[in-house]
C-alpha positions in Angstrom: 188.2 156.6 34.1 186.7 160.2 34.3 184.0 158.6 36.6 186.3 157.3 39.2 188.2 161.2 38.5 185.1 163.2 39.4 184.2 160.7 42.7 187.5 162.0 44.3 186.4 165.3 43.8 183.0 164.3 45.7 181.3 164.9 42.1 178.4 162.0 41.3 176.8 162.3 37.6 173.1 161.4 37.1 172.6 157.9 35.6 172.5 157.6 31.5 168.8 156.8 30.7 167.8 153.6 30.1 166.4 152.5 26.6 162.5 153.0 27.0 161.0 150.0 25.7 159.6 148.7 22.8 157.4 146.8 20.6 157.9 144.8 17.6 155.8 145.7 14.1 152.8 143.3 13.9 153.4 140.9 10.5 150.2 142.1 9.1 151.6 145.8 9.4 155.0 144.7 7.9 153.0 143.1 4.9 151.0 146.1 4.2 154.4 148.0 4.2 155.9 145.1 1.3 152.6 145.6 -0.4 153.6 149.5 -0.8 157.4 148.9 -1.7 155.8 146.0 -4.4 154.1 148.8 -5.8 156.7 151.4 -6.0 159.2 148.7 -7.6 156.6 147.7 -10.1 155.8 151.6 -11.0 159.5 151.8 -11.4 159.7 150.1 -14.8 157.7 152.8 -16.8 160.3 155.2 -15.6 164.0 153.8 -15.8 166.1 150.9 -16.9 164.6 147.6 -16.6 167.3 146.1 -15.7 167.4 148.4 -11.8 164.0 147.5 -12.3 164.8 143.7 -12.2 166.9 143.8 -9.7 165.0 145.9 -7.4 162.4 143.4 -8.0 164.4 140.2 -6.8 165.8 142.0 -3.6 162.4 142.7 -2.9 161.2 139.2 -3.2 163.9 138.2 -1.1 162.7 140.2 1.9 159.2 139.1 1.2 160.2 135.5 1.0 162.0 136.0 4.6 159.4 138.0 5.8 156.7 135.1 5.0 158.7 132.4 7.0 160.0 134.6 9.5 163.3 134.2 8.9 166.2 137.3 10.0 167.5 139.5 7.5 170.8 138.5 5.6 174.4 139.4 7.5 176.7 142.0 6.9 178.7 140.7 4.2 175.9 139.9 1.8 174.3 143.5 2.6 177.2 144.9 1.4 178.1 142.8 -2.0 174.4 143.5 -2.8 174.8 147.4 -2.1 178.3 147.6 -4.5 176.3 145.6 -7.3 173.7 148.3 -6.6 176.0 151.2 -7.0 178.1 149.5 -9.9 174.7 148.9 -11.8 173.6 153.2 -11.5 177.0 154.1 -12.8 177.2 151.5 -15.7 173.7 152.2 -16.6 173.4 156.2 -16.1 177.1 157.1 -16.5 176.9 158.6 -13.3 174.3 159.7 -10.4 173.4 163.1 -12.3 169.6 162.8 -13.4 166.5 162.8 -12.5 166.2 159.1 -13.6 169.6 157.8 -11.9 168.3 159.3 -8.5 165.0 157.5 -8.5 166.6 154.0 -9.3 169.0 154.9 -6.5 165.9 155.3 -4.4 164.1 152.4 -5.6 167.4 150.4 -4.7 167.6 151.9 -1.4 164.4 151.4 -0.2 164.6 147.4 -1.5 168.2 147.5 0.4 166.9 149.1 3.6 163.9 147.1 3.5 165.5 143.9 3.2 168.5 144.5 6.2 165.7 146.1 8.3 164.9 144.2 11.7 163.5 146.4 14.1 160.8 149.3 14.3 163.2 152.2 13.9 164.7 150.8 10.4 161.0 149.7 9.0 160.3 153.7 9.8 163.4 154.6 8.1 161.7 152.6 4.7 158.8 154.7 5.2 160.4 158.1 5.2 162.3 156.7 1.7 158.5 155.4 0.4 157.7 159.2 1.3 160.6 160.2 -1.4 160.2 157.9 -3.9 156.0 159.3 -4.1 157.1 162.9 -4.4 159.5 161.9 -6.8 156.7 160.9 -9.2 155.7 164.6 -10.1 158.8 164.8 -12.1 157.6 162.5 -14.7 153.8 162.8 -14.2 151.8 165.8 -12.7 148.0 164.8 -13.7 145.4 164.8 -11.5 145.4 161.2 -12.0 148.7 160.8 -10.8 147.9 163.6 -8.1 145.1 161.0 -7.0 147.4 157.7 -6.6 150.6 160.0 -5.1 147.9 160.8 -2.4 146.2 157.6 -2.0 150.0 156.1 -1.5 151.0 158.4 1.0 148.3 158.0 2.9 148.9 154.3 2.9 152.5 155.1 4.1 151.0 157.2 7.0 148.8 154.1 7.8 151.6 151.9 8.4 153.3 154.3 10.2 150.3 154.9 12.9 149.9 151.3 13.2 153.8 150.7 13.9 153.8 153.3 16.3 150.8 151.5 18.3 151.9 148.4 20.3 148.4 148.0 20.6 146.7 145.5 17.1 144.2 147.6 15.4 142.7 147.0 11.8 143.9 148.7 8.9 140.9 150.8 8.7 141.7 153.0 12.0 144.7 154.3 11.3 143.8 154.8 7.6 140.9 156.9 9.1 143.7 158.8 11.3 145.9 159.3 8.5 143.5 160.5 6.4 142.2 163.1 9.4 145.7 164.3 9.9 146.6 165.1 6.4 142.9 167.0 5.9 144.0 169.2 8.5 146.8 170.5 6.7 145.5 170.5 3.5 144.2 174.4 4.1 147.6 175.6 5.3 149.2 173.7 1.9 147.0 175.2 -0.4 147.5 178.9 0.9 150.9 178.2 1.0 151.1 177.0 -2.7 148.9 180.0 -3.8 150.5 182.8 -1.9 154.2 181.8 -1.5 156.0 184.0 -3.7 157.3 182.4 -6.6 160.9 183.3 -7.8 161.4 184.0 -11.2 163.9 182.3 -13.3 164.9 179.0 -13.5 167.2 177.2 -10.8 170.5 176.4 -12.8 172.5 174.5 -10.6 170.2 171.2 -11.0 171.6 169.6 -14.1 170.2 166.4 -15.6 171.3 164.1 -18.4 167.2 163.4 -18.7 167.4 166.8 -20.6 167.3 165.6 -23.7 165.5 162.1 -23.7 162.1 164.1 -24.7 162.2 163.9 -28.5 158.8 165.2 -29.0 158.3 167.5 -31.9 158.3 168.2 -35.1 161.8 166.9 -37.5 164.2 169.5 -39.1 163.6 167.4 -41.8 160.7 166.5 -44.4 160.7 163.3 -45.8 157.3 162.5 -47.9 155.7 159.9 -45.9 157.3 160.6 -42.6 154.4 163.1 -41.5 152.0 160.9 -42.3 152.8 158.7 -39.6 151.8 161.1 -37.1 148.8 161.1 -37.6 148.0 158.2 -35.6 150.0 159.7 -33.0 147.1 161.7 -30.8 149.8 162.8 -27.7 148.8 166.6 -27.0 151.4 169.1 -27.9 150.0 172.2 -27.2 146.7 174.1 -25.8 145.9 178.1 -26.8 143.6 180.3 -25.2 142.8 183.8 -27.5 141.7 186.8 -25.9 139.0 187.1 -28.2 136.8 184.5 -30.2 138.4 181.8 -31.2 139.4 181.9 -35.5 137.6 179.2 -37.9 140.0 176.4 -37.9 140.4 177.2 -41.6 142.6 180.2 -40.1 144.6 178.1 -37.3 147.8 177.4 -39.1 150.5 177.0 -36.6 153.7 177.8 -37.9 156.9 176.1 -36.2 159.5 175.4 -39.0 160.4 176.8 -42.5 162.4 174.7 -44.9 163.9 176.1 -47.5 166.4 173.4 -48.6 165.3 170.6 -51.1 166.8 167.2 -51.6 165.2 164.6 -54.0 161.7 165.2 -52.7 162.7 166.1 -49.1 163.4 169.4 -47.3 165.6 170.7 -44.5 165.8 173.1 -41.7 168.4 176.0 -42.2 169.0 177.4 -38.7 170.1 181.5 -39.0 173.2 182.5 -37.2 173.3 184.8 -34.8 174.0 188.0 -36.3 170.5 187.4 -38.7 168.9 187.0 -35.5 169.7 190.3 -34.1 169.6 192.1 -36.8 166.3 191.1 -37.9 165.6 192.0 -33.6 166.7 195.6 -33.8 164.3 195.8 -37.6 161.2 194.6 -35.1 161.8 196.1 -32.4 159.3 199.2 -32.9 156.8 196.5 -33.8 153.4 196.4 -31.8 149.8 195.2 -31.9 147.5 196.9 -33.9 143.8 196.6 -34.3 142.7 193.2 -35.9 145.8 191.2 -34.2 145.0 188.0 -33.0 146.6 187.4 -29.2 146.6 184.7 -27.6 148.3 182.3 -24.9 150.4 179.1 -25.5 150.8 176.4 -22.8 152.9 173.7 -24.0 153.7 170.2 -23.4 157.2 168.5 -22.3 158.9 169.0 -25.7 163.0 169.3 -26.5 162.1 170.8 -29.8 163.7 174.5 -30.4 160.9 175.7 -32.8 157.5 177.5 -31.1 154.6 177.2 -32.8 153.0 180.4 -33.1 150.2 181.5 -35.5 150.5 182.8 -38.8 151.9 185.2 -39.0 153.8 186.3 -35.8 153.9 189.9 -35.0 154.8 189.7 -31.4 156.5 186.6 -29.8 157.3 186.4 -25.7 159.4 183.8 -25.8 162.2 182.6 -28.6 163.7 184.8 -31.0 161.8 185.7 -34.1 163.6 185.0 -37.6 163.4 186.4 -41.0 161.2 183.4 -41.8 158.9 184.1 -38.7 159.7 180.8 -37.3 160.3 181.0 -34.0 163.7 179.7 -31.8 164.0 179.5 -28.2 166.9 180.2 -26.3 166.9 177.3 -23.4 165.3 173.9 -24.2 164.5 171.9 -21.4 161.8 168.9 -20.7 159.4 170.6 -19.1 156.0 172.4 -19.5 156.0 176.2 -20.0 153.9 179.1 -21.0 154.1 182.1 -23.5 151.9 184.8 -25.6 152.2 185.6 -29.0 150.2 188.0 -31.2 149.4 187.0 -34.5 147.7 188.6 -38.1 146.3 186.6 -40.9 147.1 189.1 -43.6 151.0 188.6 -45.4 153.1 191.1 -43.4 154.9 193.8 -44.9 159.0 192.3 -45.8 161.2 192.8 -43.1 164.2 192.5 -45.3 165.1 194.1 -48.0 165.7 191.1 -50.9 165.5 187.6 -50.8 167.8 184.9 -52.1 165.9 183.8 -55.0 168.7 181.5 -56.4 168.9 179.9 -53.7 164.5 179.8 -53.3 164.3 178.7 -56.5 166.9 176.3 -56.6 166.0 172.5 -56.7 168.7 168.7 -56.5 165.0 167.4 -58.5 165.0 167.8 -62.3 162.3 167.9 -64.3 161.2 164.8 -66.5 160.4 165.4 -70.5 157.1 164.7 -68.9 157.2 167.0 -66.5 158.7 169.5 -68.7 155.8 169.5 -70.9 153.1 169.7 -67.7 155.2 173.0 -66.9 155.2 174.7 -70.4 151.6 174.0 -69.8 151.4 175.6 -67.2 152.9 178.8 -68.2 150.7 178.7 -71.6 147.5 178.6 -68.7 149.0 182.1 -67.0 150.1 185.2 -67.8 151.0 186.6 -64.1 153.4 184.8 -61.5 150.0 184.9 -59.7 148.0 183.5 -62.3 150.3 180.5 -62.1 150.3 180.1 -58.8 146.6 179.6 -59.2 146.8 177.3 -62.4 149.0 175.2 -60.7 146.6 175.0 -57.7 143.4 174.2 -59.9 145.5 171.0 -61.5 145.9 169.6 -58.0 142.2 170.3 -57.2 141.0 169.4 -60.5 142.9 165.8 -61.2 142.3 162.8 -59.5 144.4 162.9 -56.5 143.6 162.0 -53.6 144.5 162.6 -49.9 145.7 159.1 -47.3 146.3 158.7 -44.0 149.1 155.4 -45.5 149.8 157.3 -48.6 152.1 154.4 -51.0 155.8 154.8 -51.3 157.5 155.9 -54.0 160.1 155.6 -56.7 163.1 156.7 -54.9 165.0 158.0 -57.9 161.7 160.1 -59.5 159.6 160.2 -56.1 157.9 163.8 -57.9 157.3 162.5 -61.0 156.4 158.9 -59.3 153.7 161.2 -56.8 152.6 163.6 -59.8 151.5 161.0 -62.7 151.3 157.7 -61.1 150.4 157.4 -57.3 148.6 160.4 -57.3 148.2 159.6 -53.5 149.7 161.0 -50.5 149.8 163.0 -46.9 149.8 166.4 -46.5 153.6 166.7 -47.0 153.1 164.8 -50.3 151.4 168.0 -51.7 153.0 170.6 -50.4 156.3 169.2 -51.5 155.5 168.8 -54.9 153.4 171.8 -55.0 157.0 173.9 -53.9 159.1 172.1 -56.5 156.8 173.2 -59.0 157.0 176.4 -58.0 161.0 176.8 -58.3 161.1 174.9 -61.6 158.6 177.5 -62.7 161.0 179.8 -61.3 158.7 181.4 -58.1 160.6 181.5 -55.4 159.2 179.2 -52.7 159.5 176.7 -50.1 157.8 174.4 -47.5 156.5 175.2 -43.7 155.8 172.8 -41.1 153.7 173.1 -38.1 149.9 172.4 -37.1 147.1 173.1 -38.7 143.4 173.3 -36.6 142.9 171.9 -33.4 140.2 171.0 -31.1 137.7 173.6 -29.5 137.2 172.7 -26.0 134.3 174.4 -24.8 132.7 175.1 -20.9 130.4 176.9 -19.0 133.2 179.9 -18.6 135.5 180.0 -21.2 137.1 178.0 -24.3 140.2 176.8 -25.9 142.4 175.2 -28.4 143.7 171.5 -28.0 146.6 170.9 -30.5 147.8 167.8 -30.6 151.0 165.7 -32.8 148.0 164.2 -34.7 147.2 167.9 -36.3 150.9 168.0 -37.5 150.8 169.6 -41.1 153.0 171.1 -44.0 152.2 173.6 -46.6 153.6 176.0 -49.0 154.9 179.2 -49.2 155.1 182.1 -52.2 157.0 184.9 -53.0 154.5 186.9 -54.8 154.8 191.6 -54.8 157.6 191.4 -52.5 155.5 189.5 -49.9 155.0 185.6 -48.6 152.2 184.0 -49.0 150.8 181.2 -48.0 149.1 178.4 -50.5 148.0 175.2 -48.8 147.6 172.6 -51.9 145.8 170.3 -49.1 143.0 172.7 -48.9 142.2 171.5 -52.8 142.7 168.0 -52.4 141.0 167.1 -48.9 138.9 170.5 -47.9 137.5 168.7 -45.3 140.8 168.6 -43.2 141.3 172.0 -42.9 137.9 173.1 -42.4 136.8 171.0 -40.1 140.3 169.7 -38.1 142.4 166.0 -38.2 139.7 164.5 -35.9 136.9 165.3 -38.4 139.3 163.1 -41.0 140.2 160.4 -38.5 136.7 159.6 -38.2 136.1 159.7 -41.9 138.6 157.6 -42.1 138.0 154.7 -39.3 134.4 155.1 -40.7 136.1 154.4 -44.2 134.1 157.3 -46.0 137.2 159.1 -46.4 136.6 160.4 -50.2 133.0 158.5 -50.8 129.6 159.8 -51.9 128.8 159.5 -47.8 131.1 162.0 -46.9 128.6 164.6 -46.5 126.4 162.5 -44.2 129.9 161.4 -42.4 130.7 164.7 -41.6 127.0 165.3 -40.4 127.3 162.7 -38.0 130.6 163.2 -37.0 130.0 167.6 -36.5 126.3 166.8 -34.8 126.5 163.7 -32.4 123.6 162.1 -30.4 122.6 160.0 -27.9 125.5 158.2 -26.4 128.2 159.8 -28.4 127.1 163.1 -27.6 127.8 162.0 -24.0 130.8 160.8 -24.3 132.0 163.7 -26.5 130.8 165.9 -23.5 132.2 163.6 -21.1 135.6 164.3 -22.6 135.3 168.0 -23.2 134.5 168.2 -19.8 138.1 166.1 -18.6 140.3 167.9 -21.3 139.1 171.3 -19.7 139.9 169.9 -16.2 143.4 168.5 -17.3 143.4 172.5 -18.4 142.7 174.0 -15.5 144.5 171.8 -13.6 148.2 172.7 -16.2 147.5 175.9 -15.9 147.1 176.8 -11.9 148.5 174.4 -10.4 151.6 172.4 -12.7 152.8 175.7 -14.4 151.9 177.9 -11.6 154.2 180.4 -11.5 155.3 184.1 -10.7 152.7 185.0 -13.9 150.0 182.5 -13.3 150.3 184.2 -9.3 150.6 187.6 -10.5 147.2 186.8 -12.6 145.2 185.1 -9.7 146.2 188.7 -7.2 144.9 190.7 -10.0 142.0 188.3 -10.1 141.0 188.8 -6.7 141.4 192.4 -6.7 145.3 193.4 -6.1 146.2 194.6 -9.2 148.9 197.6 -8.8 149.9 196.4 -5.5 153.1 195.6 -3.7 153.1 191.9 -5.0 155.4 190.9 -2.4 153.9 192.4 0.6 150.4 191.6 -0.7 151.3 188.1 -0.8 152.9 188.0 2.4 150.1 189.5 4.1 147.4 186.9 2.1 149.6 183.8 3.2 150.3 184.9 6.8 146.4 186.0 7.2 145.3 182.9 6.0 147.3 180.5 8.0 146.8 182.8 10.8 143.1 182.4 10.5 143.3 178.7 10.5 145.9 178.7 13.2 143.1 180.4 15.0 140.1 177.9 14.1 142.1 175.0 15.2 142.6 176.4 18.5 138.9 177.8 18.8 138.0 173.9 18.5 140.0 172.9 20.8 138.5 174.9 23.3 136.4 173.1 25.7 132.8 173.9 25.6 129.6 173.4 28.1 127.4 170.0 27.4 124.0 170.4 27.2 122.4 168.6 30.3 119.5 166.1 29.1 116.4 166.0 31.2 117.0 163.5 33.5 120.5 165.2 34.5 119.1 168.2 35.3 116.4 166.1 37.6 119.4 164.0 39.0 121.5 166.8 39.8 118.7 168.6 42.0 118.7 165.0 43.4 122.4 165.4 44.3 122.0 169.5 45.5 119.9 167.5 48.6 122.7 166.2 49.9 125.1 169.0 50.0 123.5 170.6 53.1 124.2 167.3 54.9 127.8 168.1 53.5 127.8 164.6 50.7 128.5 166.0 47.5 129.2 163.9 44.7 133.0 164.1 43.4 133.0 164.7 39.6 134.7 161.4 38.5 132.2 159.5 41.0 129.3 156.9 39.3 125.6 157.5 40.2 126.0 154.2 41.5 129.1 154.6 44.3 127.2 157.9 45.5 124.2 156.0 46.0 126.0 153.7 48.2 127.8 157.0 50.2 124.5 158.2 50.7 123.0 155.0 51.7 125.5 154.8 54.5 125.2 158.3 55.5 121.2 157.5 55.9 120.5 153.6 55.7 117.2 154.3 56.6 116.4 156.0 53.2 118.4 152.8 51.4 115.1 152.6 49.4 114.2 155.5 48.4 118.0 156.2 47.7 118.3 153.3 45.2 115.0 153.7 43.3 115.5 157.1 42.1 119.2 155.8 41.0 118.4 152.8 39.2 115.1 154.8 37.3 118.1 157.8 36.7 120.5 155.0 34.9 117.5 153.0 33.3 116.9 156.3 32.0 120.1 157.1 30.6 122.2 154.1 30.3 119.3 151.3 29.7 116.5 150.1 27.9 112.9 150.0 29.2 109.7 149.0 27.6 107.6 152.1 29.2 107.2 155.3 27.2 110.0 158.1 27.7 107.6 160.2 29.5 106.2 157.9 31.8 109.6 157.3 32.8 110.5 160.8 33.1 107.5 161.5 35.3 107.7 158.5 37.6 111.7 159.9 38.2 110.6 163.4 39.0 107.5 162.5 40.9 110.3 160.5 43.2 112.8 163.4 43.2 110.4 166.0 43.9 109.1 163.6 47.2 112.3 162.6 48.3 113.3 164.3 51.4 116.7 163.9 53.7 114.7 163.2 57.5 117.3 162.3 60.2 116.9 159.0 61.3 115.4 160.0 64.8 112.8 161.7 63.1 112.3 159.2 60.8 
């Protein structure tokens, strides 16, 4: 209708354009491309519900099952029932689409969904930009070089496809694998300046929530139940790593407090958060606290972890992140499931109080009672000492002088007398086990006390440039705590029992223990073996150093790479007290200016050597130019032999002898030495001479 309107006004419009046209994706290319989704499906079951999983997994071998017999894609109607079932199963599942978990299984679901309706080129590119997603996706679960490596490998297996479904041309996989891999080289350089110089934002972005906040439970209990500690001990997940500013302490030293329990229960203990108005009043009492020569300082980067205690070492003078407590444990304000990073300075020596009484009713208060048997063991006690100090100590010499003995599956015990059960009978247990009954002790022989959890020791990584701590949920530990001259100290009945745990670290004791010379006559020569390895198992112990201080590196500059870990890489390279912002702006914009400027220098066409027999060809060619032949630029030795043979038929000879010795020369093969060959074409050249047929 508006047609036929603007004709009357004499008005033509140009024609629409016509579809260009197009190809169809080879089956080879479309099976590479089911391969990838195969894998992304399958990868999809360590990270969400199984049953998405599942039914990802049958929508996907739907499509592959059509796409084997080359049948079309299903209609409308059952596109969209699948799509509501798809929807229905994310909001029954998840509760809703927040989460990081709920929006991958929506991808995975999409990508099976839009892989099975697709039917031409432009939807099979459509999957790919999703399969693009769903890799980058992976880094919120899993940042590891490992990881990094397959993420990589997978998206250059996506780029694949998409070069070979852009070609209507069939090539082999390996081509366009080569391209891809070529094109994403190329801006490799421009990525990494961009990640190092950028500038980071502080601060954390609130406005992504995610109900995956909380599925993390790595950490340590608020409660202690004898026996429950134990079983981490098998559990050798990292928790933490720590790098000191100095020389690293004697692991003897590394006890890593994170929770102090003052409540006891029948042979268990509690956490007893502080409100808020302890907190800051015990903040404005350390506020005028420093570092002072002999503090210990050091850096914390630790794992993925929703517990709200820090481990820091005793004791913590100076915390950057969490609020400090009467207690010295350590809260932080914001738990999320992530990595993060913080400093903390530390002294071994009991720290002057920082309050001005303790609760000692409540410190000395026990639900256990003493047995008549016990009761005698304590009057015994107190007959042994004649200081609170002096039975701390007595107390400490029974444990190391009885027969008890440290496990890995320490026995359970009497439920209503576990103490006295642990004390005269199984004389066996975990580190808990002591420390436990070593506190209950203590208050029945009114000394106000109580229990801390946390780590104890770690593994020393060491390399060619620097050194630090690997702590993992293996090295989880619990010891005691005295109220001795109006100061806490700490007594660690462990160290008397098993020595060998704290002084040389959990994976010292593991070994003893697979080894089963935990408490032999061998445990010397155990030890020996275990500190001092050779041949093989000193390559593998090296082998592994050598990864864990990679894995490091690799946290520490590039996962938790942030405004800090930027700020410390410009002072590095010799910016320190500089505009950080300009300073970074001028580092990223030099950089990719530079490369800009490479990329553009190659492309810039450059002169070609001339080989020998060119340059003898070419004064070949300069003969004919007076006679006004010259040879065009896209013209074959060949088709100017034949101009020139028609311009002078009489040198037709001549003419095509020094041709075909030019392209045996440079095209063929010959059996005659290179220089003979080169000779015999000059010697030709050099005689040749243009003679007009009359005077020929």
């Amino acid at each position: 209708m508006i047609g036929r309107l603007l004709r009357k006004f004499g008005i033509s419009l140009p024609p629409l354009p016509s579809t260009p046209p197009t190809h169809e994706a080879e089956r080879s290319t479309l099976l590479q491309l089911a391969a990838l989704i195969g894998c992304a499906v399958l990868l999809h079951f360590q990270i969400a519900d199984y049953r998405i999983g599942f039914f990802a997994l049958a929508i996907y071998l739907l499509k592959l099952g059509l796409l084997i017999r080359n049948r079309q894609a299903p209609n409308r109607i059952a596109m969209m029932l699948l799509t509501i079932v798809s929807l229905v199963l994310i909001i029954a599942l998840y509760g809703g689409w927040n989460g990081q978990r709920a929006g991958i299984s929506f991808l995975v679901l999409l990508v099976s969904l839009k892989f099975l309706e697709s039917r031409g080129l432009r939807d099979y590119f459509v999957v790919c930009l999703i399969l693009y997603f769903l890799a980058a996706s992976s880094f919120l679960f899993n940042s590891s070089i490992l990881n990094i490596v397959i993420v990589v490998s997978f998206t250059l297996m996506i780029t694949s496809v998409m070069f070979q479904m852009s070609d209507p041309t069939p090539r082999q996989w390996l081509e366009p694998l080569k391209a891809s891999t070529g094109l994403v080289a190329k801006a490799l350089p421009l990525a990494i300046i961009l990640f190092f110089f950028f500038p980071r934002i502080q601060g954390s972005f609130g406005f992504l929530p995610s109900q995956d906040q909380l599925n993390n439970d790595k950490g340590l209990a608020d409660s202690l139940v004898a026996g429950d500690m134990a079983q981490s001990a098998f559990n050798t997940a990292l928790a933490f790593r720590v790098t000191f500013d100095g020389k690293i302490p004697a692991n003897q030293n590394l006890y890593w407090r994170a929770k102090v329990m003052p409540t006891e229960s029948l042979f268990a203990w509690e956490v007893v958060e502080p409100d808020l108005r302890t907190l800051n009043q015990f903040r404005q009492n350390r506020s005028k606290a420093g570092e002072v020569p002999g503090d210990i300082s050091y850096a914390i980067l630790h794992e993925k972890s929703t517990d709200k205690y820090l481990p820091y070492l005793d004791y913590v003078k100076t915390a950057e992140r969490g609020l400090m407590t009467y207690d010295y444990s350590v809260l932080r304000k914001l738990v999320d499931n992530s990595r993060f990073k913080y400093r903390g300075t530390s002294s071994f020596e009991s720290l002057s109080p920082e309050q001005p009484a303790i609760d000692k009713e409540q410190l000395t208060a026990t639900v256990s009672r003493p047995s008549p048997k016990m009761q005698a063991l304590l009057a015994q006690f107190r007959e042994q000492a004649q200081s609170e100090r002096e039975l701390v100590d007595t107390v400490f010499r029974y444990f190391a002088n009885e027969p008890f003995s440290y496990s890995l599956i320490p026995p359970g015990l009497n439920e209503f007398d576990p103490i006295d059960d642990f004390i005269f009978n199984t004389r066996t247990g975990y580190c808990e086990h002591y420390a436990s009954a070593f506190t209950i002790i203590m208050r029945w022989l009114r000394i106000p006390s109580r229990v801390v959890a946390g780590y104890q020791g770690g593994k020393v990584i060491s390399s060619a440039n620097n050194a630090f701590l690997e702590v993992r949920y293996s090295d989880a530990h619990a010891w005691s705590e005295v109220w001795l001259d109006d100061r806490w100290y700490r007594v660690d009945p462990t160290a008397a029992i098993s020595p060998e745990r704290i002084e040389f670290g959990m994976d010292a004791l593991m070994e003893l223990w697979e080894s089963g010379e935990l408490g032999s006559n061998d445990i010397g020569r155990a030890l020996s073996n275990y500190l001092n390895p050779t041949g093989m198992s000193r390559l593998l112990s090296q082998m592994q150093d050598t990864w864990s201080n990679l894995s490091y590196q690799w946290n520490k500059w590039v996962v938790n790479y942030d405004f800090k870990a930027q700020q410390e890489l410009l002072s590095q390279l010799g910016f320190e007290n500089k505009n950080s912002i300009y300073t970074l702006v001028i580092l990223m914009f030099g950089g990719a200016g530079f490369l800009l400027i490479f990329y553009f220098w190659r492309l810039i066409p450059r002169a070609v050597k001339r080989s020998e027999a060119q340059t003898y060809y070419l004064k070949f060619v300069a003969k004919f130019n007076k006679h006004d032949i010259r040879k065009h630029t896209a013209e074959s030795p060949g088709e100017f032999a034949a101009r020139a043979q028609q311009a002078f038929p009489h040198l037709s000879k001549d003419i095509n002898a020094i041709t075909q010795q030019y392209q045996k020369i440079r095209y063929g093969r010959s059996s005659e030495e290179p220089d003979d060959q080169y000779d015999k074409l000059k010697n030709a050249i050099k005689a040749f001479k243009i003679i007009k047929a009359e005077q020929h």
